[in-house]
DRENMAR-502292 format. One line per 2 residues: number of its first residue (from 1); their letters; for each residue x, y, z of C-alpha. Coordinates in steps of 0.25 Angstrom, whole numbers, plus 5000, padded with zeros to 4 digits. Last residue first. Layout:
residues N
NUM> a> X,Y,Z  ...
END
This chain:
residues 179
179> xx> 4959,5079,5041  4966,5064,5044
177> xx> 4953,5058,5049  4946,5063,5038
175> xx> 4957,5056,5028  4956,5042,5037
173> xx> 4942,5041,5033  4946,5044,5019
171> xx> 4955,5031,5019  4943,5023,5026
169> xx> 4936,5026,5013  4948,5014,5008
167> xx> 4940,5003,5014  4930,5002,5004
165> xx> 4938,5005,4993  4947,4990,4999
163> xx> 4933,4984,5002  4927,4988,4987
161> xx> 4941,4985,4981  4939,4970,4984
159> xx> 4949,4963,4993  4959,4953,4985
157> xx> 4960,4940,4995  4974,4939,5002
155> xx> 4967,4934,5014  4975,4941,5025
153> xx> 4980,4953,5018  4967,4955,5010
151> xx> 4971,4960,4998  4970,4972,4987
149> xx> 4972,4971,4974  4976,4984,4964
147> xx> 4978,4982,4948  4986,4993,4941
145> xx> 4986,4994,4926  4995,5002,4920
143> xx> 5007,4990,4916  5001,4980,4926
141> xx> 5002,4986,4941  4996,4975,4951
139> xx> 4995,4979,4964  4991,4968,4975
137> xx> 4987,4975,4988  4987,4972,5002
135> xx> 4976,4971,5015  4973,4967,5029
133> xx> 4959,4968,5033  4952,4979,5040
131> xx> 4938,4979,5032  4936,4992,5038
129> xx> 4949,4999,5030  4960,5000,5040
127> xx> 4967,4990,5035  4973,4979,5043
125> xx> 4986,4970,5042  4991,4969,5027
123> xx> 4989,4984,5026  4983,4993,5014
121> xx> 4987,4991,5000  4988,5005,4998
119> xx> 4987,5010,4983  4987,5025,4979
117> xx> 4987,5024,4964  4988,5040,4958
115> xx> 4981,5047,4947  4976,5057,4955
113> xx> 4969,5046,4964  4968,5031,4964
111> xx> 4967,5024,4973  4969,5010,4980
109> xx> 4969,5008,4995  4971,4998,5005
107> xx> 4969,5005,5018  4979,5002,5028
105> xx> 4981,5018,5029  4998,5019,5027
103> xx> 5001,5009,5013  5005,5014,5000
101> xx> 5005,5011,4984  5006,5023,4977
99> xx> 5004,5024,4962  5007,5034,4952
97> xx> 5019,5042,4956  5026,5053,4950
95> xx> 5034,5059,4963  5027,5071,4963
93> xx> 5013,5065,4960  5015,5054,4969
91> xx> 5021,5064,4980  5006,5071,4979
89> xx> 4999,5059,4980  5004,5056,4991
87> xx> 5001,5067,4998  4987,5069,4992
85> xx> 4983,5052,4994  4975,5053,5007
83> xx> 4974,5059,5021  4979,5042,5027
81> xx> 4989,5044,5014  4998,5054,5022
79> xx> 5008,5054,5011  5020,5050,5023
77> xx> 5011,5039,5027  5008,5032,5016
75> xx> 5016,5020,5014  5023,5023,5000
73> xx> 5026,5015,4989  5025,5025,4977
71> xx> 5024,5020,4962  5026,5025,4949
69> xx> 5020,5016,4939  5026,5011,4927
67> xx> 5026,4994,4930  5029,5000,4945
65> xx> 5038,5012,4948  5042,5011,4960
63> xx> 5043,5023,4971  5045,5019,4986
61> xx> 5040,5029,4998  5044,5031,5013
59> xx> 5054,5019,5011  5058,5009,5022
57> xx> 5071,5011,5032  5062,5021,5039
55> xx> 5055,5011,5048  5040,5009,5046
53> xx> 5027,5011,5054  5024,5023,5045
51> xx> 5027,5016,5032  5040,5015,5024
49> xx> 5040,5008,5010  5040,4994,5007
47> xx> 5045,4987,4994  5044,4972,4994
45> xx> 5052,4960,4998  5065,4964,5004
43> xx> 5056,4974,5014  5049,4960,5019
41> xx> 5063,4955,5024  5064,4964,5035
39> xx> 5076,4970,5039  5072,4984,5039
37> xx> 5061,4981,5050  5048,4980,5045
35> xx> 5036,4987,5049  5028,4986,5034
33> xx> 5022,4998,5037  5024,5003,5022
31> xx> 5019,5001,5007  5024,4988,5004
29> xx> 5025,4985,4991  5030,4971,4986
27> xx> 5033,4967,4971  5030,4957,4960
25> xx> 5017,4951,4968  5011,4937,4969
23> xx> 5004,4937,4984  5001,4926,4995
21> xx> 5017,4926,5000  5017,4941,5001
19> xx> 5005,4943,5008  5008,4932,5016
17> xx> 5021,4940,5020  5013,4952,5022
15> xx> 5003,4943,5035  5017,4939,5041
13> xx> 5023,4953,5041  5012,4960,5049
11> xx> 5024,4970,5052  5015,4982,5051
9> xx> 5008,4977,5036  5007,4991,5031
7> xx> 5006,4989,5017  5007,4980,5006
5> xx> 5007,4981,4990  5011,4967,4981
3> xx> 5013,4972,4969  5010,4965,4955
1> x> 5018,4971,4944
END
């Protein structure tokens, strides 16, 4: 299964449909701040859950199960991801989910932690990490082995892991901030 994972574009509508025309993928996640209305054709094409600059007509959290994985789709905001992963890792546990794909801190971000997949592809208009660039994620989940990619929104190029570790330390700044 090759997904195509997407976060908090904020209406920039134009730049995700290049997104989609660019990639090969066998399904669309968007994990929230999408800013649609309830007509838009973009929510016929993928599944999108409710972020916090969304309308309530979209999903809080999605559960799929994907080539034997238990999956939650799920922006962020009501887990409190900006203090980390304890809130969300908590409903995983009690809802038996293995890997979480959401959105909320424009960081891309891949983890893992008490035998949990947190990934957030970041956001298609600006991250907050310092290289500031526009990002998504390619997932590809082949029986148990899982394969993460992440791309510059602009250029499409895969971005290395060292830049995307490099700007997840952002992610404890946030934490301190939050104390």
């Amino acid at each position: 299964m090759r997904i195509l994972l997407i976060s908090d574009t904020h209406m920039y509508n134009e730049k995700m449909d290049h997104i989609l025309e660019h990639e090969k993928y066998d399904i669309v996640i968007h994990c929230g701040d999408i800013s649609v209305d309830e007509d838009d054709p973009h929510l016929k094409k993928m599944l999108v859950v409710q972020g916090n600059h969304d309308q309530s007509f979209l999903p809080i959290t999605i559960k799929k199960n994907i080539d034997g994985y238990h999956c939650l789709i799920t922006h962020g905001q009501k887990f409190d991801v900006y203090r980390g992963y304890d809130k969300l890792s908590q409903y995983m546990d009690n809802n038996d989910l293995q890997i979480c794909f959401h959105g909320h801190t424009h960081v891309p971000t891949y983890i893992h932690q008490n035998n949990k997949i947190f990934i957030n592809p970041g956001s298609v208009m600006i991250n907050r990490a310092e290289y500031g660039f526009g990002t998504y994620a390619i997932v590809e989940i082949h029986q148990k082995n899982i394969n993460v990619e992440f791309h510059h929104a602009d250029t499409f190029e895969i971005v290395d892991m060292k830049i995307i570790n490099e700007g997840m330390k952002i992610l404890e700044e946030f934490k301190k901030l939050l104390k």
